[in-house]
N, C-alpha and C positions, 0 to 999 in steps of 0.2 A: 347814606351817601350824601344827603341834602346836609348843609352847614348852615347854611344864613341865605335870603333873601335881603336884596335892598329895592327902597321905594325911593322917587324924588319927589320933593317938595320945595313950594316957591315959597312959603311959611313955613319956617321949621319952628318958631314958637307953637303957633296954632297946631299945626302937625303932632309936637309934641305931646302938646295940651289931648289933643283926640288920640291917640294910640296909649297915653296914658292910661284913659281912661277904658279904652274899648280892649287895651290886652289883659287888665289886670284879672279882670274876670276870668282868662283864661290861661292863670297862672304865669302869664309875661309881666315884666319887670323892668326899668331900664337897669344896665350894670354898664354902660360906661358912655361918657357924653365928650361930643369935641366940638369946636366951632361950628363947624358943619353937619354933624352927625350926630343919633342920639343912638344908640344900640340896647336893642332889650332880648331879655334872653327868659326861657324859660325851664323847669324841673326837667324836661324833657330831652332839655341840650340844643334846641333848634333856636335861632338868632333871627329876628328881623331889624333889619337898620331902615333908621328914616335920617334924607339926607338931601343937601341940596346940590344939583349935580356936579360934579367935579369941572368941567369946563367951562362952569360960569353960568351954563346956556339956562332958559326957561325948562323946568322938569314936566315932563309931556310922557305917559305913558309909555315907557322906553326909556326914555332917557335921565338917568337915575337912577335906572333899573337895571336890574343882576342878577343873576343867580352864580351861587357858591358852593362848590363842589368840595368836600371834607376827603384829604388824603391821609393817609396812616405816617407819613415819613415825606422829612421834604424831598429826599431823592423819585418820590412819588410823584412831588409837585413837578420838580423839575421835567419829571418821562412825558407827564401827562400835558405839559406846555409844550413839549418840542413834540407831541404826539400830533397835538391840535394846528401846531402851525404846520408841518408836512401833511399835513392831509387839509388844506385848504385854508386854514383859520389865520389870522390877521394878528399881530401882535398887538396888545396892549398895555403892557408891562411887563419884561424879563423876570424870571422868579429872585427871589430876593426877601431880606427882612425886611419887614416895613414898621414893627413895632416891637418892642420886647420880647413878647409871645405871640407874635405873627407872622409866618414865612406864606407868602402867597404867590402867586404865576397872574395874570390875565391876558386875555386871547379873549376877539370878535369869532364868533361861527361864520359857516357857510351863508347868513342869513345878518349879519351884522350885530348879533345880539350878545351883550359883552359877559360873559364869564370868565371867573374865577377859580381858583384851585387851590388849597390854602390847607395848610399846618399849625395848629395853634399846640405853644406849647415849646 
């Protein structure tokens, strides 16, 4: 069910530099880098991204942070965003492509904590 985890960081060199080093031993790998983001993935299928937070702010435990829920079908993605905002949840981005091979939804919880719901593929 788990897809990816993301971390924020105020250094994304230095960031880099240490997850480099601390995933490879554990079969993690970077496989795609952007301005702001480095993403590594492992044999496993599980993603952690290191990033700096999207609204500019200082990354503080939370914020740059995510968790990413793997759906089978975007029509999955979509149920499961319009599930989360009638039942309480906050919108954070309508579902939609956001890359080649990335259809994702995000929603805040009952608790402010942002996730994601995504389709790769």
């Amino acid at each position: 069910m788990l897809g990816y985890a993301t971390i924020g960081s105020n250094d994304l060199p230095k960031a880099k530099a240490f997850y480099n080093t601390l995933l490879a031993p554990l079969g993690g790998a970077p496989m795609m880098s952007m301005d702001r983001m480095e993403i590594y993935g492992s044999p496993a299928g599980a993603m952690l991204a290191v990033c700096t937070p999207y609204d500019g702010g200082k990354a503080t435990p939370g914020n740059g942070a995510m968790v990413a829920l793997q759906a089978a079908s975007k029509d999955l993605v979509d149920q499961v965003h319009a599930l989360a905002l009638s039942n309480g949840g906050t919108c954070e981005g309508q579902p939609g492509q956001r890359m080649d091979n990335f259809y994702g939804a995000y929603f805040r919880d009952l608790d402010g904590n942002k996730v994601c719901v995504f389709k790769m593929g």
